[in-house]
PAZAPA-4460 file (N, C-alpha, C; in steps of 0.05 Angstrom, whole numbers, plus 32768, in hexadecimal, padded with zeros to 4 digits):
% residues 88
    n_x    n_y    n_z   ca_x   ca_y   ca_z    c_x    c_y    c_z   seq   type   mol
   7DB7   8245   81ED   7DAE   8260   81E9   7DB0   8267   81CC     1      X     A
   7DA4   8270   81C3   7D94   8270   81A5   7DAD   8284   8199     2      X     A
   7D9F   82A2   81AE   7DB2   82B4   81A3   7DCC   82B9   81A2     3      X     A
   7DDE   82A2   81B1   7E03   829A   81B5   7DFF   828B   819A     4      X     A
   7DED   827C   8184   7DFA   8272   8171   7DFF   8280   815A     5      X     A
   7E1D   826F   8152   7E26   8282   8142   7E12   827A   8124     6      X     A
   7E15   828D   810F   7E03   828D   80F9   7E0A   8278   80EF     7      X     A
   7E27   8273   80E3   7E31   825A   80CA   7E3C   8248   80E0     8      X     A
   7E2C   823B   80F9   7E3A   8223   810C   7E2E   8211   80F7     9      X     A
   7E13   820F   80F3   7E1A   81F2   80DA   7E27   81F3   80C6    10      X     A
   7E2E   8201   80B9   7E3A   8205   809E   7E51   81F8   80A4    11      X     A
   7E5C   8209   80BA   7E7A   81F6   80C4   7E82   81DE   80D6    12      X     A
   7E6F   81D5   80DB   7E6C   81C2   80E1   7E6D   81A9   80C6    13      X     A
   7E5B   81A9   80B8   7E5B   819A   80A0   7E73   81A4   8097    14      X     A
   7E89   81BE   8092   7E9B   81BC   8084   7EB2   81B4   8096    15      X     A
   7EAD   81AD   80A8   7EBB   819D   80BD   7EC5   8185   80BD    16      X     A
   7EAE   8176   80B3   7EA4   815A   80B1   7EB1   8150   8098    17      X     A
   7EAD   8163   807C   7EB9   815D   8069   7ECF   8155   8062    18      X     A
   7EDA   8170   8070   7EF8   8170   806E   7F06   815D   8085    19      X     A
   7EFA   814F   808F   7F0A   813A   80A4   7F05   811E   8092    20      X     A
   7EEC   8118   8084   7EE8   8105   8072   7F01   8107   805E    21      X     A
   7F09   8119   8051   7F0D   8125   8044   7F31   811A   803E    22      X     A
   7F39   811C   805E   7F55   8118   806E   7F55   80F6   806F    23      X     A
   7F40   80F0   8078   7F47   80CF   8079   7F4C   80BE   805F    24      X     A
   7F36   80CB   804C   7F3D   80B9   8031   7F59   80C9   8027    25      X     A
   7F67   80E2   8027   7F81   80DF   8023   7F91   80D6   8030    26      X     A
   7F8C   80C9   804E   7F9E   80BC   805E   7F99   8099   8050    27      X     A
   7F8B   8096   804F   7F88   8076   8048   7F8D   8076   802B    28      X     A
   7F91   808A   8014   7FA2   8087   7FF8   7FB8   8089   8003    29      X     A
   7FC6   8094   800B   7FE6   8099   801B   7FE9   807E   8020    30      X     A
   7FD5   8064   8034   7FE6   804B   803B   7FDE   8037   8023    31      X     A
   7FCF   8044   8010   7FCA   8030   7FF8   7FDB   802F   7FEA    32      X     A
   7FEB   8050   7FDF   8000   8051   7FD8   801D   8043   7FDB    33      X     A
   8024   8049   7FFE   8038   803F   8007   8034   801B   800A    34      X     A
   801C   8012   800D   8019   7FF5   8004   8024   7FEB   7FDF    35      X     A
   801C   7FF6   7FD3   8026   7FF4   7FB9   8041   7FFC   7FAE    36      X     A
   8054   8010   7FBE   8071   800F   7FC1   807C   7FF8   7FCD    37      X     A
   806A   7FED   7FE9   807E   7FD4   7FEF   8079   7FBE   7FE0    38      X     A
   8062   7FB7   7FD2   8065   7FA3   7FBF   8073   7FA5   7FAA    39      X     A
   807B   7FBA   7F98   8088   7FC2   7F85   80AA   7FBC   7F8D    40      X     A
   80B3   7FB8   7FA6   80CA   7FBC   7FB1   80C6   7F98   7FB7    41      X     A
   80B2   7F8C   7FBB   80B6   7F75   7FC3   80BB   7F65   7FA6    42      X     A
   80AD   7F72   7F90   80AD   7F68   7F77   80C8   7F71   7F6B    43      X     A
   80D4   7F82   7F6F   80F3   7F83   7F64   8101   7F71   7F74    44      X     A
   80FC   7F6E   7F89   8118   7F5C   7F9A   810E   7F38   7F97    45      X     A
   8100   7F35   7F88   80F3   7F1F   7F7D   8106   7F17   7F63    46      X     A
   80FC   7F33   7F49   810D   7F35   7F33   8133   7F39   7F3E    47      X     A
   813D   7F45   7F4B   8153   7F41   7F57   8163   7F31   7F65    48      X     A
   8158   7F1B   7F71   8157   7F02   7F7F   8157   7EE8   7F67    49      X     A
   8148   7EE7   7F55   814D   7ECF   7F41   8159   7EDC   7F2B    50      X     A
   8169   7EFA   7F2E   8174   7F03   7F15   8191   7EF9   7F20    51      X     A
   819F   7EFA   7F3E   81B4   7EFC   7F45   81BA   7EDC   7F3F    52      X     A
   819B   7ED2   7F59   81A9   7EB1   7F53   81A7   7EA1   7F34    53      X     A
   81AB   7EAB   7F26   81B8   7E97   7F08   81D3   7E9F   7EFE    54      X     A
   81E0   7EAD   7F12   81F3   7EBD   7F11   820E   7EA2   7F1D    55      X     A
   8200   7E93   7F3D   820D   7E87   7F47   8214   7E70   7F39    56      X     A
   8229   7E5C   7F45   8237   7E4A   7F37   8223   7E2E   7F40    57      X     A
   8227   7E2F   7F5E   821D   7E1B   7F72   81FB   7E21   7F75    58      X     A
   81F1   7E0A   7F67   81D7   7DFD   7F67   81C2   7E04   7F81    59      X     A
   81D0   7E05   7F95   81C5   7E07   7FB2   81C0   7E27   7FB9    60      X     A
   81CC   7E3B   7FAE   81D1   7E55   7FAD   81B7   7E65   7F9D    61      X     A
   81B3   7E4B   7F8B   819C   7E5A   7F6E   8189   7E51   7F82    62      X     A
   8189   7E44   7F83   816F   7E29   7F91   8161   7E46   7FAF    63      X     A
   8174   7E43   7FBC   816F   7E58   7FC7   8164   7E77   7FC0    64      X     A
   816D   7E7C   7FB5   8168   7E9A   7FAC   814C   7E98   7FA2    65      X     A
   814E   7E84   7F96   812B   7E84   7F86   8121   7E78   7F99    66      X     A
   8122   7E6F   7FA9   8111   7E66   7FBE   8103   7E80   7FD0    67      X     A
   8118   7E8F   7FD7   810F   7EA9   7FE3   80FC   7EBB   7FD3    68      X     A
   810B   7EBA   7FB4   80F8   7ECC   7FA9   80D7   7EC2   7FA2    69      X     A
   80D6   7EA6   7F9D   80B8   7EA1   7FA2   80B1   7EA6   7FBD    70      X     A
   80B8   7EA6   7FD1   80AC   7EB0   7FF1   80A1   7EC3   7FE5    71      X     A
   80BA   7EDB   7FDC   80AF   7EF1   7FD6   809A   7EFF   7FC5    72      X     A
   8097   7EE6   7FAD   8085   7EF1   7F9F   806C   7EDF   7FA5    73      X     A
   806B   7ED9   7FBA   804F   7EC8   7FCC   8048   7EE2   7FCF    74      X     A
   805C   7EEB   7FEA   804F   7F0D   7FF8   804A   7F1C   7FEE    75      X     A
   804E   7F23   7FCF   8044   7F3B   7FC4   802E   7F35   7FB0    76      X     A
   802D   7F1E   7FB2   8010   7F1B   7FA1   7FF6   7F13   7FB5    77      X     A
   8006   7F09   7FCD   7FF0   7F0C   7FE6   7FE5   7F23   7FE7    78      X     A
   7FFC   7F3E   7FEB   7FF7   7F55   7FEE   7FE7   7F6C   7FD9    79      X     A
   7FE5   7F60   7FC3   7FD9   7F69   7FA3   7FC1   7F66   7FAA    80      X     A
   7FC2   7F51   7FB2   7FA1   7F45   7FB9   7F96   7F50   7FCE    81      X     A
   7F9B   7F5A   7FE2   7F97   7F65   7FFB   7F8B   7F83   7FF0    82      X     A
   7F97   7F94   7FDD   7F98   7FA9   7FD2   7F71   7FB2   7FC7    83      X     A
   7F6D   7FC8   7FD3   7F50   7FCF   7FC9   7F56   7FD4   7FAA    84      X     A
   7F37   7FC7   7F9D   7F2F   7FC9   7F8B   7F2C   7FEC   7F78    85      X     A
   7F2F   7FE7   7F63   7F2E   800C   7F53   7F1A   8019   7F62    86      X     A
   7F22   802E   7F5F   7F03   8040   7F6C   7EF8   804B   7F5A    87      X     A
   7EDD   804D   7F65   7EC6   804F   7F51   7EC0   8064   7F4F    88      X     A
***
């Protein structure tokens, strides 16, 4: 029925639409963000891991420690890479 519509139903509708577009791309900077904190945290405990082990006496201790921290810095350069490109 013609005469039940309201005047600005499209107007708000499109400003409906916007503002939900609007919400997703600040929801998906939010996990781009928090993706680039946990690499930054995987990349310190990388630098912290082969800073401690040259510290140790026993050969098997260093050997170790840097062993973990390349794991670690596999996953965060996996995860660099995973990371969207600049925006345009």
């Amino acid at each position: 029925m013609a005469q039940y519509r309201l005047a600005d139903q499209a107007r708000a509708e499109a400003l409906d639409g916007a503002a939900q577009a609007a919400a997703a791309a600040g929801n998906h900077a939010a996990v781009v963000g928090d993706d680039y904190i946990r690499i930054t945290v995987f990349l310190a405990a990388v630098l912290f891991l082969v800073g401690i082990g040259s510290t140790f006496k026993l050969p098997t201790v260093r050997y170790v420690l840097i062993c973990v921290g390349a794991v670690l810095l596999l996953l965060a350069t996996a995860l660099i890479l995973r990371q969207p490109g600049i925006p345009t």
